[in-house]
C-alpha positions as CSV (number, residue, x, y, z in Angstrom):
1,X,-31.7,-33.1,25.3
2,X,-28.6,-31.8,26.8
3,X,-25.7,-34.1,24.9
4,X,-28.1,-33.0,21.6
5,X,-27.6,-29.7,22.8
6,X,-24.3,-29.8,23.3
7,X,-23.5,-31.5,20.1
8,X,-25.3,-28.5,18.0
9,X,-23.2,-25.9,20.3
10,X,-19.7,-27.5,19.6
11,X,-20.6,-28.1,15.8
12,X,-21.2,-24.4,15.3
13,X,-18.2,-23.4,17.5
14,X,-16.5,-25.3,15.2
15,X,-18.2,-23.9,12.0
16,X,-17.4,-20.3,12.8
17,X,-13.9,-20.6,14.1
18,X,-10.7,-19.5,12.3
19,X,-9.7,-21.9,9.6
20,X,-6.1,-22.7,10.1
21,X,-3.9,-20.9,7.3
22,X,-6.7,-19.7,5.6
23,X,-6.7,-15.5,5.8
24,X,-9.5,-13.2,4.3
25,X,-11.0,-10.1,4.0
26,X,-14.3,-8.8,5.8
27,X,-16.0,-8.9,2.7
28,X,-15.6,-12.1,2.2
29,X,-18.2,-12.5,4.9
30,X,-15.7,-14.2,7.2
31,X,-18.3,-16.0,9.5
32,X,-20.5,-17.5,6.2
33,X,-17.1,-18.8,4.1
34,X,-15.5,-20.6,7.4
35,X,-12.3,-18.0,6.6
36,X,-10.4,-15.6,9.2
37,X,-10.9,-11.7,9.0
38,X,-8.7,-9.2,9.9
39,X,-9.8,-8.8,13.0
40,X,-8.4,-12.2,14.1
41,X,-5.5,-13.1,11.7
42,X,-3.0,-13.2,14.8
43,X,-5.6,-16.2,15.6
44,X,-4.1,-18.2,12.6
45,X,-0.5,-19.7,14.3
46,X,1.7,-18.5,11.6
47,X,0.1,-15.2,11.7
48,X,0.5,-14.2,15.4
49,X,2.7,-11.3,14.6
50,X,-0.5,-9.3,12.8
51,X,-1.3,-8.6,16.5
52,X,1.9,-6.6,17.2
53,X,2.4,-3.0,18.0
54,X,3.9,-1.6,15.0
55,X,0.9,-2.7,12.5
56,X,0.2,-1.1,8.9
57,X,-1.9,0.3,7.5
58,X,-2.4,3.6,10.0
59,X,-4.7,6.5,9.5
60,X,-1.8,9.6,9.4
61,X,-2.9,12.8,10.9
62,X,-0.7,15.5,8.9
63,X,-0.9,18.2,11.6
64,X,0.6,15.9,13.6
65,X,3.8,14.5,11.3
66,X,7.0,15.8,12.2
67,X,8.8,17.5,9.3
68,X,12.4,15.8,8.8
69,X,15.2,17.5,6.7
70,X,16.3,13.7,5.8
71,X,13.4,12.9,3.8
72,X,14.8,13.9,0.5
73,X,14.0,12.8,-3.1
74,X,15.0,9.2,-4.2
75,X,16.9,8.2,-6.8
76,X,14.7,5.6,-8.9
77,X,16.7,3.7,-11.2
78,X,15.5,2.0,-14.0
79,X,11.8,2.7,-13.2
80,X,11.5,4.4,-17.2
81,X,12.5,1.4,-18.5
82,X,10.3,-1.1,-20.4
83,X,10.1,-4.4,-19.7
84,X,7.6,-7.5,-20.2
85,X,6.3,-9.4,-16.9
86,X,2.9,-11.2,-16.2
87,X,-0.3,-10.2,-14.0
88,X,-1.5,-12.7,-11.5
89,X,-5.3,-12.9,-9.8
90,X,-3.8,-14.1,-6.5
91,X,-6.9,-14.7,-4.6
92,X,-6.7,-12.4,-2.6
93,X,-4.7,-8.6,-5.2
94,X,-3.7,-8.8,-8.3
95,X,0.3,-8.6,-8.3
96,X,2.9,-7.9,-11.4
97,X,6.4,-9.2,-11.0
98,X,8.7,-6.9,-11.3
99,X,12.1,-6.5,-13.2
100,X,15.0,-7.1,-10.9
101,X,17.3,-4.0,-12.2
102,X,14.5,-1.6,-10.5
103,X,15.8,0.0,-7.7
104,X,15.7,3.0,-5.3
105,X,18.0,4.7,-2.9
106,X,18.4,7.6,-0.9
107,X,15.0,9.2,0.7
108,X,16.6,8.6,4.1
109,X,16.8,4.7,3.2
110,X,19.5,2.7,4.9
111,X,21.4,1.3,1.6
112,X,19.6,0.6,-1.9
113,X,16.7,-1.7,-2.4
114,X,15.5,-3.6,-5.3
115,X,11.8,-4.0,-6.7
116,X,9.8,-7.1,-6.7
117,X,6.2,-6.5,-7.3
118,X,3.6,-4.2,-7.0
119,X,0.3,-4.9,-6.5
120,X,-3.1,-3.3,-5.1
121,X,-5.9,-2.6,-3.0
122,X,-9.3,-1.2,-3.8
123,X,-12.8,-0.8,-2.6
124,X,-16.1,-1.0,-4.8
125,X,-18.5,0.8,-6.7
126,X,-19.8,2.4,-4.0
127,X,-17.0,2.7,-1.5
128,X,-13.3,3.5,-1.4
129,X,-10.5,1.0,-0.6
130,X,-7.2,2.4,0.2
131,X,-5.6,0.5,3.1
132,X,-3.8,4.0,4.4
133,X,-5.7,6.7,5.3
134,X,-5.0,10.8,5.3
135,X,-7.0,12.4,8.1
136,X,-9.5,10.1,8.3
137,X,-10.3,9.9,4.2
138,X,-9.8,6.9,2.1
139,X,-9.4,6.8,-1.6
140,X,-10.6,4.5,-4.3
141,X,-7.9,2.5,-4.4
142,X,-3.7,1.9,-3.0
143,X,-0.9,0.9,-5.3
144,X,1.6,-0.7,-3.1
145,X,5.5,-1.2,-4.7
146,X,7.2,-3.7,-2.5
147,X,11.3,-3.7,-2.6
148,X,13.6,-5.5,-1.0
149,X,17.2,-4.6,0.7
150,X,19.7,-5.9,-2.5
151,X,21.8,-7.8,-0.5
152,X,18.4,-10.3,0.3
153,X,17.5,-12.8,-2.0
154,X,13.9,-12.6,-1.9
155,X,11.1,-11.5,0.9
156,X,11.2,-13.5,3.2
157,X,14.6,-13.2,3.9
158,X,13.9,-9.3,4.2
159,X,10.9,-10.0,6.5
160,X,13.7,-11.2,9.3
161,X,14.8,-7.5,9.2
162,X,13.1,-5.0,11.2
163,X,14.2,-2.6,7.7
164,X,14.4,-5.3,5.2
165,X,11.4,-4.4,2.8
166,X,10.8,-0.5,1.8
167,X,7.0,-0.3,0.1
168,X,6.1,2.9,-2.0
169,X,2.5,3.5,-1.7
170,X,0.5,5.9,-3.7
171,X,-3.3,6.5,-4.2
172,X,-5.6,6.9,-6.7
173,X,-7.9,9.2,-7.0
174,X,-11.6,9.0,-9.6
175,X,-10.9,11.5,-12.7
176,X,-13.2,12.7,-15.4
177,X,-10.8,11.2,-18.2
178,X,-9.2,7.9,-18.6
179,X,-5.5,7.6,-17.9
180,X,-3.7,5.8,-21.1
181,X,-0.8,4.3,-19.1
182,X,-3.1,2.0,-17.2
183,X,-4.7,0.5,-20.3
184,X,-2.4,-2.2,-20.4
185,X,-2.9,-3.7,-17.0
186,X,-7.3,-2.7,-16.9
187,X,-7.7,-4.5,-20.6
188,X,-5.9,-7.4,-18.8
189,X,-8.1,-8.1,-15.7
190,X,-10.8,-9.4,-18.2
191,X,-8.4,-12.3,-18.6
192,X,-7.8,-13.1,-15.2
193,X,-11.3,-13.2,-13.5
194,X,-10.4,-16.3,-11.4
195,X,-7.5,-17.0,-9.0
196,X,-4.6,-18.7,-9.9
197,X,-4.9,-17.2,-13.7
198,X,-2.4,-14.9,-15.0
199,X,-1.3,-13.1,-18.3
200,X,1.3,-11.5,-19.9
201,X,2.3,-7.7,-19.8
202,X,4.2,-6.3,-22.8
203,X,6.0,-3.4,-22.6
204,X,5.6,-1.8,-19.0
205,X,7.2,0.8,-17.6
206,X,6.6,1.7,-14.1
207,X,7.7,5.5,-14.4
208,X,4.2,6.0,-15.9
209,X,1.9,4.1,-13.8
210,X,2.9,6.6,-11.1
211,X,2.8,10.7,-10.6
212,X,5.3,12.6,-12.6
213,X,9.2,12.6,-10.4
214,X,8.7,16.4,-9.9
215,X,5.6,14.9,-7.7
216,X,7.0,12.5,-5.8
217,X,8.8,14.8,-3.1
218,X,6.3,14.9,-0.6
219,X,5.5,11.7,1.2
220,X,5.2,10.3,4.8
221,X,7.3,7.6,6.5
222,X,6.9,5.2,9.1
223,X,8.2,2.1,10.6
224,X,5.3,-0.7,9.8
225,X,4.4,-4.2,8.9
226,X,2.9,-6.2,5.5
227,X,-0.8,-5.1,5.4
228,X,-1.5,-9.1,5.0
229,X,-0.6,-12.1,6.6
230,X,1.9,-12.7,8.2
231,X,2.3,-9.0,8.8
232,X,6.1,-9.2,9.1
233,X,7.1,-5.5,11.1
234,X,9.6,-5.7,8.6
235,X,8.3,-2.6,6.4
236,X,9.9,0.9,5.8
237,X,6.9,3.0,4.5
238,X,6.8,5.4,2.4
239,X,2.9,7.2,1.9
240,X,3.1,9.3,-1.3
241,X,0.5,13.0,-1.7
242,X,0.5,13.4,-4.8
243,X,-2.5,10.8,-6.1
244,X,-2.8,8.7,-9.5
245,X,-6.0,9.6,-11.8
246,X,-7.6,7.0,-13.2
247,X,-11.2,7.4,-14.5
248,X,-14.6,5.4,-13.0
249,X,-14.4,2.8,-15.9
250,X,-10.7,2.1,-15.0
251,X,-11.8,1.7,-11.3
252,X,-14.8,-0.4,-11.5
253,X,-12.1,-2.9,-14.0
254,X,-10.9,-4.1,-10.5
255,X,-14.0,-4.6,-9.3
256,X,-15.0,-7.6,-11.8
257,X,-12.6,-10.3,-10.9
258,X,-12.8,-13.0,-8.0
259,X,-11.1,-14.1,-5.0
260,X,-10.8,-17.3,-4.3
261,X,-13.5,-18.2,-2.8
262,X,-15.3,-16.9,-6.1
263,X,-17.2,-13.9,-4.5
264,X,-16.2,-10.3,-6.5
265,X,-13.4,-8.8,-5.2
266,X,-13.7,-5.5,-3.8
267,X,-12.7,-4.2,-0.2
268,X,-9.7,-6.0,-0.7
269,X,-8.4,-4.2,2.3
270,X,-7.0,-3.9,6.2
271,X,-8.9,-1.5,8.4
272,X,-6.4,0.9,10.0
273,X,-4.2,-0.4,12.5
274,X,-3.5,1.9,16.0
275,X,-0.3,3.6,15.9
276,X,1.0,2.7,19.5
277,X,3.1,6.3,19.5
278,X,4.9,5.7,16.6
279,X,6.4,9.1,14.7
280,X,5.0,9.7,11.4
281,X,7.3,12.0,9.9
282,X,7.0,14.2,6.7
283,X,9.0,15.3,4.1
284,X,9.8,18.8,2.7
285,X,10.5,20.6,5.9
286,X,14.1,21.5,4.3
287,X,11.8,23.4,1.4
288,X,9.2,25.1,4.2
289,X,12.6,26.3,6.1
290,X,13.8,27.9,3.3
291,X,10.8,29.6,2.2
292,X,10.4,31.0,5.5
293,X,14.3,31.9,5.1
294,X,13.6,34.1,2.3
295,X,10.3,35.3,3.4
296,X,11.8,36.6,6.5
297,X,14.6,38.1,4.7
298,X,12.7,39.8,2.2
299,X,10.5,41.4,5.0
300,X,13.9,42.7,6.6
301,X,14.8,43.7,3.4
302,X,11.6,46.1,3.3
303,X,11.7,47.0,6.7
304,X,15.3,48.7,6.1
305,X,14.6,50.0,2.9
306,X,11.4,51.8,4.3
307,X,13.5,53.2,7.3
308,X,16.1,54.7,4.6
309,X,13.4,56.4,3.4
């Protein structure tokens, strides 16, 4: 009885260990589809580094982000112009190249970095799926633009850099009308149901898939990592307020394709990561100062004109 026992004990051991290389998401039921959560991807070799100290996503507490004078607007270059790409089901997001002439600059950012994709994270039907939190609250989905420093030649290069890749993220938020600039990319998830397929994208221009440039001055920044494997700490982050409205239809059009493994994919997301005492630090404090400035000056202004009298 006891080598039969033994024999049962190893062969589920070994049925509901991590599978080497192969990452996925808690709703992929890790334990049932012999696949690694995120609660153990630094058990996969190459992965190791998702168990670090300076982990993305994070849940940022505004009361506690430090106002900083050098967060000012970027300059986003060629993000208003059109250009044709392709939409890929990876398995695990769906990710659109991106043209190589897109850059930003400035935003405190050491040098100018060039865009390479974007792609996203979502929840379901019934439950938000943003990867960053604000406060505690997630939102229906995160759309994550990854750049690279110019002088790299592609991401993994970058990932040797502790300031290598700079990702925009910005959330969505469920609105009571449909949004017409995201027709393009929600008409084409139909076609791309399974992993590995892909379509083309004509005419895209990233300027409108995200809030208007008078609304991108206030964001967050933080030192992180890539919110999947191998969660390189090679990320400068940048959390955007201001949120993208897209209605329930154009939600739940992210919902209906597959990872790999075939199940739906939603809850395509990491749970947040600890923050280990990193500074999360907030942009605008230049504008709040000189508000307060002007308030305070126009109270003096009062007070001496009150006296006169």
């Amino acid at each position: 009885m006891r080598p039969l026992l033994f024999s049962a004990f190893l062969l589920s051991s070994l049925l509901i260990s991590p599978s080497s290389g192969k990452w996925c998401y808690e709703s992929q039921d890790p334990c049932r589809n012999n696949c690694t959560g995120p609660k153990i991807w630094h058990q996969i070799e190459e992965h190791s580094e998702c168990a670090m100290k300076r982990q993305s996503p994070i849940n940022i507490v505004t009361n506690q982000a430090k106002p900083s004078s050098n967060l000012k607007t970027f300059d986003f270059e060629d993000y208003d112009e059109t250009f044709n790409t392709f939409i890929r089901n990876n398995g695990h997001s769906v990710k659109v190249n991106l043209s190589s002439t897109i850059t930003i600059s400035s935003g405190n950012l050491t040098g100018r970095y060039r865009a390479v994709e974007f792609h996203l994270h979502w929840g379901s039907d019934t439950s938000p799926g943003s990867e960053h939190t604000i406060d505690g609250e997630q939102y229906p989905m995160e759309l994550h633009i990854v750049h690279i420093k110019e002088t790299y030649k592609n991401v993994h290069e970058a990932m040797k850099d502790k300031s290598g890749i700079a990702v925009l993220g910005f959330f969505y938020e469920e609105s009571s009308t449909e949004n017409p600039n995201y027709n393009l990319i929600t008409e084409a998830l139909s076609k791309i149901n399974k992993s590995g397929e892909s379509v083309a994208l004509h005419g895209l221009t990233l300027d409108k898939l995200i809030p208007a440039k008078e609304n991108r001055t206030k964001y967050y920044r933080y030192e992180g990592s890539l919110t999947t494997p191998s969660c390189a700490e090679a990320v400068v982050w940048t959390v955007f307020e201001n949120r993208i409205p897209l209605s329930k239809r154009q939600l739940s059009a992210f919902h209906n394709i597959s990872f790999s493994d075939g199940r739906p994919m939603t809850e395509n997301f990491r749970p947040v990561q600890p923050r280990n005492g990193r500074v999360v630090y907030v942009s605008g404090s230049s504008i709040i100062f000189g508000s307060a400035v002007l308030l305070f000056t126009s109270v003096l202004t009062s007070v001496g004109t009150s006296w006169l009298h």
